[in-house]
C-alpha positions as CSV (number, residue, x, y, z in Angstrom):
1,X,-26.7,-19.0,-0.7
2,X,-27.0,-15.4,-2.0
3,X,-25.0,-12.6,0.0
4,X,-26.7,-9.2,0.6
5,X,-24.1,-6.2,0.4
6,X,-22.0,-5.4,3.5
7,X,-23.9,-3.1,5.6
8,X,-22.8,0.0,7.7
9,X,-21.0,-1.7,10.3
10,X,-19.5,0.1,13.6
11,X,-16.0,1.1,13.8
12,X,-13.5,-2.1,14.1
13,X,-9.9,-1.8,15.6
14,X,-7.3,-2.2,12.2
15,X,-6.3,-5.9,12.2
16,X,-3.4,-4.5,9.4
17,X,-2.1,-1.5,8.7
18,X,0.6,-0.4,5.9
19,X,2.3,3.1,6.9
20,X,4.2,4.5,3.7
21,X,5.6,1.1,1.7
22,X,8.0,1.5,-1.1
23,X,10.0,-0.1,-3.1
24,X,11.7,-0.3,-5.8
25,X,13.2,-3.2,-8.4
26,X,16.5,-0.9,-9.7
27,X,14.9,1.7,-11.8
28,X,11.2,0.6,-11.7
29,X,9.0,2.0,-9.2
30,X,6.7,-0.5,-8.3
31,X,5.3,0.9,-4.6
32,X,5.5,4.7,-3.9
33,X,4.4,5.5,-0.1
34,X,1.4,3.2,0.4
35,X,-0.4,3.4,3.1
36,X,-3.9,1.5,4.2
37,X,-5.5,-0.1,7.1
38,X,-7.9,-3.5,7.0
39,X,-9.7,-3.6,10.3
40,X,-10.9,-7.3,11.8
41,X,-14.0,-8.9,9.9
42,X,-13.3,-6.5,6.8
43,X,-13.2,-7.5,3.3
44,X,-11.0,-4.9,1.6
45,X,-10.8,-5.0,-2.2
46,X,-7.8,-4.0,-4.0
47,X,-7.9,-2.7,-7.3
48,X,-5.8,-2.0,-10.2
49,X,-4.7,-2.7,-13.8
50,X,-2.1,-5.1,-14.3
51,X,1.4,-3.2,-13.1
52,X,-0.8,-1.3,-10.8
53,X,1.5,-2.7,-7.7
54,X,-1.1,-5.1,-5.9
55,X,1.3,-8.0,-6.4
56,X,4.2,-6.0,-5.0
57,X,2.0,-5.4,-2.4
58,X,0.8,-8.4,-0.8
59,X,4.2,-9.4,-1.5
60,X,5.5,-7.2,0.6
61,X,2.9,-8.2,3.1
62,X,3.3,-11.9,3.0
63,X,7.0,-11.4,3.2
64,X,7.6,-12.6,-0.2
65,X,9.5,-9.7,-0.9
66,X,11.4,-6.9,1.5
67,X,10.0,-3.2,1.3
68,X,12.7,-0.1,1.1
69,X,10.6,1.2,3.4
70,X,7.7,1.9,5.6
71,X,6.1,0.2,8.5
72,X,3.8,-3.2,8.7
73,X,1.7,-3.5,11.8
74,X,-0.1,-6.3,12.6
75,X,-2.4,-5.9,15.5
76,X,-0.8,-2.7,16.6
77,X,2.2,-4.0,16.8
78,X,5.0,-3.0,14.0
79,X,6.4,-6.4,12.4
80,X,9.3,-7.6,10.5
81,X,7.9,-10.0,7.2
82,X,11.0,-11.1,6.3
83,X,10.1,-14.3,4.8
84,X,6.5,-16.2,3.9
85,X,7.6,-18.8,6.8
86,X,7.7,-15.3,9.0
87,X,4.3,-14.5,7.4
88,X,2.7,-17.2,8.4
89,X,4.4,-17.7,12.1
90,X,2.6,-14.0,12.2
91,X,-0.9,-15.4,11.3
92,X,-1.0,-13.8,7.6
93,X,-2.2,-16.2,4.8
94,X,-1.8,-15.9,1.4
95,X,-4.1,-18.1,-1.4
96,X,-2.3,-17.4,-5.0
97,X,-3.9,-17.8,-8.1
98,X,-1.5,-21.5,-8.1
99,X,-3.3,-22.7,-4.5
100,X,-0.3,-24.1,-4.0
101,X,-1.8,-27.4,-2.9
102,X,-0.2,-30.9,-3.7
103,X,-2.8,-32.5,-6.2
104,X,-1.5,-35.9,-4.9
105,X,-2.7,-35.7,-1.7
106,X,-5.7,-35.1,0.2
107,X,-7.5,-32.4,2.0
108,X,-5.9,-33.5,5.6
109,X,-2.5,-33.2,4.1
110,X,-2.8,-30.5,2.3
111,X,-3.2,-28.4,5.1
112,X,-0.6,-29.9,7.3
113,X,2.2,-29.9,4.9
114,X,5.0,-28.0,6.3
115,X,3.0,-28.1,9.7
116,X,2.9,-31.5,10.3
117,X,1.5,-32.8,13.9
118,X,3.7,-35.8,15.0
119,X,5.1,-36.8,18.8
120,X,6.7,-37.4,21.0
121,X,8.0,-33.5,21.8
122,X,11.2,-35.2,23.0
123,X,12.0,-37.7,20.1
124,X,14.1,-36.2,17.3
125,X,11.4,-34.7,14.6
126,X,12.1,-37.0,11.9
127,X,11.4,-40.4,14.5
128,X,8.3,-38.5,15.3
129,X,5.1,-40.4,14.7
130,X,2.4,-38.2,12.6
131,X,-1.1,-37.6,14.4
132,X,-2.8,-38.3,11.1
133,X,-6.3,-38.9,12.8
134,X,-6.0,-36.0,14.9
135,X,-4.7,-33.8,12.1
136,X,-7.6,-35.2,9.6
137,X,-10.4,-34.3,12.8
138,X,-9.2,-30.5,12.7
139,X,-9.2,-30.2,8.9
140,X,-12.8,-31.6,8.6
141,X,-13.6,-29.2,11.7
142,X,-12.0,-26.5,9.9
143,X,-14.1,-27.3,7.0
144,X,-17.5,-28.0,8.5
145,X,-16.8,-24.5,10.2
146,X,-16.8,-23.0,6.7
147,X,-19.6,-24.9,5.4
148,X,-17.6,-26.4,2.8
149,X,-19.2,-29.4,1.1
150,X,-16.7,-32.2,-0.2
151,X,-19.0,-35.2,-1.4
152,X,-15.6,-37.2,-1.5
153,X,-13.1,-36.3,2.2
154,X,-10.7,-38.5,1.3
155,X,-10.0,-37.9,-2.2
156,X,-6.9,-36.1,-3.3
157,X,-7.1,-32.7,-4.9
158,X,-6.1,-33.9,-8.4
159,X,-9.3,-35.7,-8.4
160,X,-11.6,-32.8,-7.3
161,X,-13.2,-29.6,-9.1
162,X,-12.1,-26.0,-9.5
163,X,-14.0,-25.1,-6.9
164,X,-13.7,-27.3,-4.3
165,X,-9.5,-26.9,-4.8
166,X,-10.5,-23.3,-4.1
167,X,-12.6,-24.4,-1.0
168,X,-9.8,-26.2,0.2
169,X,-7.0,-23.1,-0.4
170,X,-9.1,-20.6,1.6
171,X,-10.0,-23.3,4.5
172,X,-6.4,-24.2,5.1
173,X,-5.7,-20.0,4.9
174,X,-8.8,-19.6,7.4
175,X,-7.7,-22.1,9.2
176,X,-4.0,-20.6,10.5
177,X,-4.6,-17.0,9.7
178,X,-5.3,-15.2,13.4
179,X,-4.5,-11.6,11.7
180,X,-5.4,-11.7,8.1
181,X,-5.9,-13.8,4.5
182,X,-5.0,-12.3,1.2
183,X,-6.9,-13.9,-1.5
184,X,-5.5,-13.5,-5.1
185,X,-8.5,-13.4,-7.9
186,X,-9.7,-16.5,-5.8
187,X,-12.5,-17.0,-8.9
188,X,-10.4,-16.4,-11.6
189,X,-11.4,-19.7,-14.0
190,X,-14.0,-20.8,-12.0
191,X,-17.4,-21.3,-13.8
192,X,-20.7,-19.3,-12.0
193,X,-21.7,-22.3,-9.4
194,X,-18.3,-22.5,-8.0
195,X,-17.6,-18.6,-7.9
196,X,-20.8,-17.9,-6.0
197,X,-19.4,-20.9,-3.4
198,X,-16.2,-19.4,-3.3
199,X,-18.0,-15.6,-2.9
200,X,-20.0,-17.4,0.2
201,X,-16.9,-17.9,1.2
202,X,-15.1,-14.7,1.6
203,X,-18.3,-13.8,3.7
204,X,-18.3,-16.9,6.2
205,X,-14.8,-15.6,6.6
206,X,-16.1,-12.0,7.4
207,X,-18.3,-13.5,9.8
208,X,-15.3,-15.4,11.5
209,X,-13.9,-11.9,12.2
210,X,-11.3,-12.6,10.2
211,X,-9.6,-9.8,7.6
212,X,-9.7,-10.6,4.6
213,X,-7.6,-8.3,1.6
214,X,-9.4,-9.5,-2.0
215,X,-7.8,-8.8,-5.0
216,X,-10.3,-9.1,-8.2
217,X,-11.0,-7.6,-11.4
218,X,-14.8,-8.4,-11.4
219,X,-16.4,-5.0,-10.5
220,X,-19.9,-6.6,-9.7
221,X,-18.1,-9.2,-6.9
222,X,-16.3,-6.2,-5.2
223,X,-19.9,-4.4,-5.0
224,X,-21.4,-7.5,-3.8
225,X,-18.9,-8.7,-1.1
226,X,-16.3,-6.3,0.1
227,X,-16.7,-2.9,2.9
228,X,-14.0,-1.0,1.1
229,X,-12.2,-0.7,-2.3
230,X,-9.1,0.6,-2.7
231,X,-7.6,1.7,-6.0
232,X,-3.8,1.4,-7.0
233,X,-2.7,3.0,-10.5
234,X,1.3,2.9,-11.5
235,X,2.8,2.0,-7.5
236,X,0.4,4.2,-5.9
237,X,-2.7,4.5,-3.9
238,X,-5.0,6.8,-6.1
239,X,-8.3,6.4,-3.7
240,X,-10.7,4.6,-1.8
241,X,-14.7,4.6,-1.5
242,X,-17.7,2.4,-0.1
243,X,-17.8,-0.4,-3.6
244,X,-21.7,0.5,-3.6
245,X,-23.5,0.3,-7.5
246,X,-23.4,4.0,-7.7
247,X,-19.7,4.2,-7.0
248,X,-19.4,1.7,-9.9
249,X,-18.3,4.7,-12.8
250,X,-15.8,6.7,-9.8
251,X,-13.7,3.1,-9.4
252,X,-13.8,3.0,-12.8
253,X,-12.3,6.2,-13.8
254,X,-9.9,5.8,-11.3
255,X,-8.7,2.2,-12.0
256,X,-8.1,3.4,-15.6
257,X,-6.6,7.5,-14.5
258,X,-9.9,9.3,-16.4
């Protein structure tokens, strides 16, 4: 399925927004006073060389690491991400480059571990009997919503492709996220026919209303996919602009400081 670019879109109410983030590891600067805003149903791209502060970043957001200051909001509301369990009890999702998945398990799993169903409430949680069947309906729900194709539901990761492991990070994120899903070069060693799936995607999610922060390196999928692009350079916020073709040469030359 090919994706036309974003169009001009009416004004959205900021599903996230960053209000002056620092910090620091002892002498290193690695966020100085970033500020941005990703509304809902907004794919924001955020650029940078390596060292440009990105990772900090969505550290920072996913609670991974603890600002030395500023404010995170999360649907106007001004949270505490003290921890990726706090992250995630917040409805922020995170798919690293790793996917984190268990490749001995299935999809079902996967997306249940550390959120297991089970009952009764008033047994003790480990005598608690897992819902498997219920849990393995709402995965393949959450999958068919995304129009994710697994010719094999019951195999376990190990056993599946590169993009389909992909397909399975981003539905599990989709899946729990109610504020916002940060996707770490999500086609980074993925060959063309799986990183146009995974592209298709980022889009479906758009279309779910959910916001979406996409951190890339490949120019042309940023122009193609995302409403915004904002630029980092040494800890720092350097600009932001519409990622349309004629744009291309003004990221550029501020990704690289020209």
């Amino acid at each position: 399925m090919m994706t036309d670019p974003p169009s001009e879109r009416e004004p959205r109410p900021p599903e996230l927004v960053i209000r002056n983030l620092s910090k620091r590891f002892g002498a290193i600067v690695a966020l100085d006073d970033v500020s941005l805003e990703v509304s809902t149903g907004e794919v924001l791209a955020l650029l940078g060389d390596n060292g440009a502060g990105k990772s900090t970043l969505i550290k920072c957001i996913s609670g991974v690491h603890q600002p030395d200051s500023g404010i995170i909001e999360l649907g106007g509301h001004s949270v505490q991400v003290r921890s990726p369990t706090d992250a995630r009890r917040l409805g922020i999702e995170t798919v690293y480059q790793d996917l984190a998945l268990f490749d001995n398990l299935g999809p079902s799993a996967n997306f249940y571990a550390g959120r297991e169903l089970a009952g009764p409430a008033w047994l003790p949680r480990g005598m608690r009997i897992l819902r498997s069947r219920e849990m393995n309906e709402l995965t393949r729900r959450s999958i068919d919503q995304l129009q994710i194709r697994l010719p094999n539901f019951d195999a376990v990761i190990g056993l599946m492709s590169g993009g389909q492991r992909q397909a399975v990070a981003v539905a599990r994120a989709a899946a729990f996220a109610t504020h916002l899903v940060v996707l770490d070069e999500p086609t980074a060693a993925l060959g063309v026919r799986e990183t146009r799936h995974v592209l298709d995607l980022i889009v479906q999610l758009r279309s779910h209303k959910t916001a979406v922060i996409l951190i890339t390196h490949n120019l042309d999928h940023v122009i193609e996919i995302a409403d915004r692009a904002v630029v980092m350079r040494r800890g720092r916020k350097v600009g932001e602009t519409k990622p349309k073709p004629e744009n291309r040469q003004q990221i550029v030359s501020m990704i690289v400081g020209a």
